[in-house]
Every structure is written in structure tokens, then in C-alpha cells.
C-alpha positions as semicolon CSV with decimal commas, in nm:
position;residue;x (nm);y (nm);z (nm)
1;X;1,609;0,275;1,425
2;X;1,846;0,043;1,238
3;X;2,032;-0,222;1,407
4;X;2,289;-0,421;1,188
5;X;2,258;-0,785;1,298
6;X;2,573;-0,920;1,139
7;X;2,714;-0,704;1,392
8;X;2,560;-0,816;1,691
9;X;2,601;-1,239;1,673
10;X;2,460;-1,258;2,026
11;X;2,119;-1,027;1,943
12;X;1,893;-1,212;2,133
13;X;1,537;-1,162;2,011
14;X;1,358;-1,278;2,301
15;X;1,407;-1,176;2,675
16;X;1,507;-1,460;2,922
17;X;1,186;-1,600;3,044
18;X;1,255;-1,576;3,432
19;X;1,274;-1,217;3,336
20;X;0,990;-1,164;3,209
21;X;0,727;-0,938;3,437
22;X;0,356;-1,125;3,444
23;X;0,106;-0,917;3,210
24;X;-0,130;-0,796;3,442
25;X;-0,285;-0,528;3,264
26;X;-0,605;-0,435;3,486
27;X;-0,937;-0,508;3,314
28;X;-1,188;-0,241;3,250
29;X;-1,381;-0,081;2,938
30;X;-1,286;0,116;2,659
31;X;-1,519;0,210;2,396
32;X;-1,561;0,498;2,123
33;X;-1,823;0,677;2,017
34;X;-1,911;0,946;1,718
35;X;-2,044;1,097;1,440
36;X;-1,871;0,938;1,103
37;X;-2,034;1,194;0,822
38;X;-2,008;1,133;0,436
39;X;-2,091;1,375;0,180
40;X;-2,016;1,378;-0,181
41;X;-2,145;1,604;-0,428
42;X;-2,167;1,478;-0,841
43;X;-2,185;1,750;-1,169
44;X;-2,264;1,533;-1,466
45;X;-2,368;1,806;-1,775
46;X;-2,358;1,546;-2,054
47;X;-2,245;1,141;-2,077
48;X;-1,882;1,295;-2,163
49;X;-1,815;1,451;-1,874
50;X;-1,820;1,412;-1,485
51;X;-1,681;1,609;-1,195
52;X;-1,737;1,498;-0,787
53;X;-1,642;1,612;-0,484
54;X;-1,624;1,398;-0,161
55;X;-1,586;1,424;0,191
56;X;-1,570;1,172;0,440
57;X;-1,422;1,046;0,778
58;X;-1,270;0,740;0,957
59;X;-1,159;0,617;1,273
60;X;-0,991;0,279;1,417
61;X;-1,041;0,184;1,722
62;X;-0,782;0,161;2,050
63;X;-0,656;-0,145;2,206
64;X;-0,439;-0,315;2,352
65;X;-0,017;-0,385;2,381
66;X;-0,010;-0,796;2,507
67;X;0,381;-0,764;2,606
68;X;0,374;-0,424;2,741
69;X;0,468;-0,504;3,115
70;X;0,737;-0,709;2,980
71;X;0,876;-0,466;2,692
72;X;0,835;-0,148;2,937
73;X;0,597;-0,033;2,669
74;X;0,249;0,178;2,681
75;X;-0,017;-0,073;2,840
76;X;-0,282;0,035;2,549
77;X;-0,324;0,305;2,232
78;X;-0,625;0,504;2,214
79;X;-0,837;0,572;1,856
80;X;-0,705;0,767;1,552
81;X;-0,938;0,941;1,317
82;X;-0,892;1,071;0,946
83;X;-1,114;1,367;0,763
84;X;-1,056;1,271;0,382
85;X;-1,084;1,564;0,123
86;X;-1,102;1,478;-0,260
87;X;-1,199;1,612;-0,580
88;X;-1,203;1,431;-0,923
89;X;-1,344;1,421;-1,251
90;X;-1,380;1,156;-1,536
91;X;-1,408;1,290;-1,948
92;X;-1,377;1,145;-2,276
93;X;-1,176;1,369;-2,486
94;X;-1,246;1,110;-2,762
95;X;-1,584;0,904;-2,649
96;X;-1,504;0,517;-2,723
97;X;-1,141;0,592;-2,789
98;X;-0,974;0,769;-2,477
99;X;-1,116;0,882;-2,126
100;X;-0,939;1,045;-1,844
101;X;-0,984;0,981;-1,386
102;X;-0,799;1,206;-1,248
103;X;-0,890;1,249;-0,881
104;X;-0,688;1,500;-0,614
105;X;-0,693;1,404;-0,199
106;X;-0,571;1,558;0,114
107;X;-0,640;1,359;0,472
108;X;-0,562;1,519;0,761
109;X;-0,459;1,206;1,025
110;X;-0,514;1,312;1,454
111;X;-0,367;1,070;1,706
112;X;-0,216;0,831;1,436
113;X;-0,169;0,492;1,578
114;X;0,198;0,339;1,453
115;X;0,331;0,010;1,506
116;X;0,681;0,071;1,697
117;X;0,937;-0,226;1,800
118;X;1,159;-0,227;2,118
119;X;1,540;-0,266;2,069
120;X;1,699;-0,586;2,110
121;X;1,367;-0,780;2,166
122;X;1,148;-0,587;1,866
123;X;0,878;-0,698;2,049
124;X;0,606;-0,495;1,823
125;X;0,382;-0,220;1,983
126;X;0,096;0,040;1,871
127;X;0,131;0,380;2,041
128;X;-0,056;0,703;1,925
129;X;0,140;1,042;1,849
130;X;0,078;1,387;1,689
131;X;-0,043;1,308;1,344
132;X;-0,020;1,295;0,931
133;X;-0,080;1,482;0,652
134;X;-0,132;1,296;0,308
135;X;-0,142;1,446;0,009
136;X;-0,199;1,303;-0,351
137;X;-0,330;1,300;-0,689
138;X;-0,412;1,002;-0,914
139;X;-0,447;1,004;-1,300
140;X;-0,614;0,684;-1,498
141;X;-0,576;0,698;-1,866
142;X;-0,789;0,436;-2,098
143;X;-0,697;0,431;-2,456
144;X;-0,832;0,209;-2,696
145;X;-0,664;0,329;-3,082
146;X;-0,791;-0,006;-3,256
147;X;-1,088;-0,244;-3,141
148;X;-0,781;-0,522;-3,082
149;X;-0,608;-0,275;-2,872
150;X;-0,627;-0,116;-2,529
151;X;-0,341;0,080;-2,324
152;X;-0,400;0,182;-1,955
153;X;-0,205;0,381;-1,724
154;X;-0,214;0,445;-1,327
155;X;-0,018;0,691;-1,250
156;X;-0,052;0,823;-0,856
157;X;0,206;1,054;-0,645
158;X;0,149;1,056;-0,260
159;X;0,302;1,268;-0,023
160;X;0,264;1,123;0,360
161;X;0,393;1,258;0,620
162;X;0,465;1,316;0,992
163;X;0,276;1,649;1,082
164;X;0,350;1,693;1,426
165;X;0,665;1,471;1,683
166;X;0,595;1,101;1,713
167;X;0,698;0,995;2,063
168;X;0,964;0,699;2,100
169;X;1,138;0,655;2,407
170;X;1,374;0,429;2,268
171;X;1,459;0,671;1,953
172;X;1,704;0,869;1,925
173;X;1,570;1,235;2,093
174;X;1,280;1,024;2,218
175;X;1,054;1,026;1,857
176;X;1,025;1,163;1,511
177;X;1,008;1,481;1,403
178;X;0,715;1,621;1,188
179;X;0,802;1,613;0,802
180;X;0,961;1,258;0,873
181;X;0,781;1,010;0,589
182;X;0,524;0,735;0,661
183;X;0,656;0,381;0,625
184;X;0,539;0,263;0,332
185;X;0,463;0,535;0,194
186;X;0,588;0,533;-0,154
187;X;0,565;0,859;-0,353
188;X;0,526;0,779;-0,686
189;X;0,333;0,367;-0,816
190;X;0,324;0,330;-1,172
191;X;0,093;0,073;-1,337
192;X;0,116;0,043;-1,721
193;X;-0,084;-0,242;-1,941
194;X;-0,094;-0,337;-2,324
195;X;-0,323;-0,563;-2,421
196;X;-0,396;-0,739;-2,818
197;X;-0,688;-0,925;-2,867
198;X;-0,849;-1,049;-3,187
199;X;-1,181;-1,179;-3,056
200;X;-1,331;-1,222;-3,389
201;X;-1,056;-1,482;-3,506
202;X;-1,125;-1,846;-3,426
203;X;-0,848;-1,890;-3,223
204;X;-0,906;-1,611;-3,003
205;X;-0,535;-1,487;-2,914
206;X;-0,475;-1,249;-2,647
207;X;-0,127;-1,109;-2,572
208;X;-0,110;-0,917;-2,250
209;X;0,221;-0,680;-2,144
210;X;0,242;-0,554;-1,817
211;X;0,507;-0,342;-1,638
212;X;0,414;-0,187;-1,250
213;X;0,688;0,094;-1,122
214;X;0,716;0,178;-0,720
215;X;0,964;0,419;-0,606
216;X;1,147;0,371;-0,272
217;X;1,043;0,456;0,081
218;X;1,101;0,381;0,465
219;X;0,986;0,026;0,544
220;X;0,997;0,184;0,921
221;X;1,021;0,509;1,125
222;X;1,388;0,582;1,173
223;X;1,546;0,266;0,907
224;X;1,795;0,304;0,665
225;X;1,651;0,017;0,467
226;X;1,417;0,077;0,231
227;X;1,135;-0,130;0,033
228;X;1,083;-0,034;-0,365
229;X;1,246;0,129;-0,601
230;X;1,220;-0,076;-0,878
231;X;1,021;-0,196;-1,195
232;X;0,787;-0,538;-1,266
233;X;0,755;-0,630;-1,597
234;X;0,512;-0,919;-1,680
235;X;0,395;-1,104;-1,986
236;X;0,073;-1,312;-2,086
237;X;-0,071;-1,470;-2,353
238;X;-0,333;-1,743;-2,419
239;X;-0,527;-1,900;-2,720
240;X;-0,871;-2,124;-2,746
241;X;-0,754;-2,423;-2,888
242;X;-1,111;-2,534;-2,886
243;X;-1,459;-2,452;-2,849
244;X;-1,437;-2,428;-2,467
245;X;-1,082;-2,506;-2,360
246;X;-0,811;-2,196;-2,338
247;X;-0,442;-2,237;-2,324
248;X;-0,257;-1,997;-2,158
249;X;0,131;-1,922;-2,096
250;X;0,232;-1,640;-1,857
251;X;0,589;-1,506;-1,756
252;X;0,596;-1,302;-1,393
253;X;0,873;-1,096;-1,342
254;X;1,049;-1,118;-1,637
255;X;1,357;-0,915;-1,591
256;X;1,431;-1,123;-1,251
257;X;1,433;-0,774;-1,068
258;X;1,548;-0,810;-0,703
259;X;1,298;-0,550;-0,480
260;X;1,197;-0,548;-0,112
261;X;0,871;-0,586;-0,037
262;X;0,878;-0,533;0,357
263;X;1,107;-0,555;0,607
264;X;0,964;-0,419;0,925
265;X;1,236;-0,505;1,164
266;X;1,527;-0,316;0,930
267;X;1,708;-0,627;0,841
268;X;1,477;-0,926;0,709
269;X;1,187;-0,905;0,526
270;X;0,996;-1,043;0,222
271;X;1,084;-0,951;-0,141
272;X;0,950;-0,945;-0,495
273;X;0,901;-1,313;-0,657
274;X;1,165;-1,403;-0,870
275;X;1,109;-1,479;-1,261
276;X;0,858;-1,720;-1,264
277;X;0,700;-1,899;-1,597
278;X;0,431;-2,110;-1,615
279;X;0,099;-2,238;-1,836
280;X;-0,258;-2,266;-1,794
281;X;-0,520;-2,489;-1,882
282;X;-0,909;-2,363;-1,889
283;X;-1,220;-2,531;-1,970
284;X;-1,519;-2,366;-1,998
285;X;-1,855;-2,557;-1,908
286;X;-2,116;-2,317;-1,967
């Protein structure tokens, strides 16, 4: 649900307090119990090469909604549980110079718990619905073409989504449909990393270039707004000026790229740190 506030001057964002109804949720016991299996299975024919396979599963625990009575929400949420699937291996197509993680997952979500807000108030609540299905694969890539040099890469795609209606009585047709995308839920984070470093030369100089890439997606069920879809690009580098003492310099966010970070309530949030330059001074007593 979106809600432009410029629009609405008057939004009031809490309820008068006369009419607020007393919480009197009625006190009684709620506990969960289970069976939480893990199983993983490892193929290792030579130092070179490794291949795994994992299975596992998760739960969170219910609880309580404090301003339910006064929000006309659900009083509590029940438990969700995951069952995580995942394959991966790890090789060195050239052994000291390159090596490869690649790793594939699917988790199937029951009873997800999500984090809702009322209109006008947003007073926040949890209430459990249908479920997810997440599906993703993640690549790692180390390659080091000179001893002074090393490149890594993170490269991961997710697909998250709605499997089955999420109920919201104050949605639009009361919820959201299966296929809609998680909050959050970016599909594509990008993490790329040069680094020089001359260890054998007095000074010591190390020149570090960073750049991290996350695409854009929901920062809620039903908003327009949406949190990434941008690039990071950062830059350090430091020398030992003497025996024990290292001088540093870093720049963060270089390229002064605006991004939103999170913004659960559709029209303020937190975003990405602006350019931001600054030096370091470390002694070393041992």
C-alpha cells in the first residue's frame, strides 16, 4: 500500500489517546515443538575439487501484536518454518591462481510471518499467510594473476516470492497474490574487489578498489517505492610509514550515488551514506 504524505497534511500517525481500546490480550501459553534435521553430504576426490549437498530446516517462533486491540489487528502470529535445499561445489581450474564457489538453493517457506502496517496509524504488525518460494544461485570467483594482485567477485541472483495469497484486510482485495515479490528481496547483489599489495617493499603499500551493485526491489508488500538499484564504488589505500605504525586514507562512496536503503512505511526511510573521505592512523604493539 502506498500512501503519498505530501498529500495528506493532516495524516495523523497516532490515534487519539481517549480512543484507544485497553490491550487486554488474555494470558495463556504458547510454545512449539519439533524435529529440526540437518544433513549434508561432502565428495572431495582430490585437494582441487569439492562438491556438497545440504539439507536443513528452520523455524521462528510465534508471538505476540502489543497494539492489536487498538489497531483492530490479529492479537498474535503463530510459527513459520523453512526446508532449505542446496547444492554447491568449490574447484581450482588453476590451483594458487583461480578457484570457483558456486552454490545453487531452493527454500520452500509454510506460514511465513510478515511484518504488515495499518493505514493512517502504520502501527506495525506480524501476521502469518500462505507462504514463499526462494530460489537462487551464488557464484564466488578468486583470482590471483600476480602475487601483488587479487580480484574477487560475488555474484548471486535470488528469486523470492509469494507462493500462495497473503491475507491483508486493509489491502486492496484483502492481501497479495502468490508470485507477488518479497520485500527486500533484491534479485541480482554484485560485489567486485581489486586489491595491489607489494608486501615485500618496505613501505608496504596497499591500494584497495571496491565497487558493490544491488538491483531494485519492494521495500514493502503492495509500495511503489523501491530500495536499490544502484552501484557503490569505494577506494582504499594505506602505507607503513614505520616499523609498526600504518597510514591509511579511504574514500566511501565515491561517485556520491543517491540509493534507498529502507523505507518500510513507503515514504521515509534511510539511504546510502553520502561520499565520505577520511584517514587512518594504526599502531601496531605486538
Amino acid at each position: 500500500m502506498h500512501i503519498n504524505y505530501r498529500s495528506n497534511p493532516r495524516l495523523q500517525f497516532l490515534p487519539n489517546a481517549a480512543a484507544i481500546t485497553p490491550f487486554d490480550y488474555q494470558p495463556g501459553t504458547k510454545q512449539d515443538t519439533g524435529f529440526i534435521p540437518k544433513a549434508s553430504l561432502k565428495y572431495q576426490p582430490s585437494r582441487y575439487f569439492m562438491g556438497y549437498a545440504l539439507y536443513s530446516e528452520g523455524f521462528r517462533i510465534g508471538g505476540v501484536n502489543v497494539f492489536s486491540r487498538a489497531a483492530n489487528t490479529p492479537l498474535d502470529f503463530g510459527s513459520d518454518k523453512t526446508r532449505n535445499y542446496e547444492i554447491g561445489t568449490r574447484f581450482d581450474p588453476v590451483p594458487g591462481t583461480m578457484s570457483f564457489d558456486i552454490a545453487a538453493y531452493h527454500i520452500d517457506w509454510d506460514n511465513i510471518q510478515a511484518r504488515l502496517f495499518t493505514p493512517v496509524t502504520f502501527n506495525a504488525y506480524t501476521t502469518n499467510g500462505g507462504g514463499a518460494k526462494i530460489d537462487g544461485v551464488e557464484l564466488t570467483l578468486t583470482f590471483r594473476p600476480a602475487p601483488f594482485l587479487t580480484y574477487t567477485s560475488n555474484v548471486s541472483y535470488n528469486d523470492a516470492r509469494l507462493s500462495a495469497l497473503l491475507p491483508d484486510s486493509f489491502a486492496a482485495g484483502g492481501g497479495y497474490a502468490a508470485g507477488s515479490k518479497l520485500p527486500g528481496a533484491s534479485d541480482w547483489t554484485i560485489a567486485n574487489q581489486l586489491e595491489f599489495y607489494l608486501g615485500h617493499s618496505p613501505l608496504r603499500p596497499r591500494l584497495g578498489i571496491a565497487h558493490r551493485y544491488l538491483s531494485k526491489s519492494p521495500v514493502a508488500f503492495g509500495a511503489t517505492l523501491q530500495r536499490g538499484g544502484y552501484g557503490i564504488l569505494d577506494l582504499n589505500a594505506s602505507v607503513n610509514v614505520a616499523r609498526r605504525i600504518e597510514l591509511g586514507a579511504f574514500a566511501k562512496n565515491l561517485t556520491k550515488t543517491y540509493g534507498i536503503l529502507d523505507a518500510p512505511f513507503s515514504f521515509a526511510g534511510s539511504v546510502v551514506r553520502p561520499r565520505t573521505v577520511g584517514g587512518t592512523l594504526r599502531f601496531n604493539f605486538e
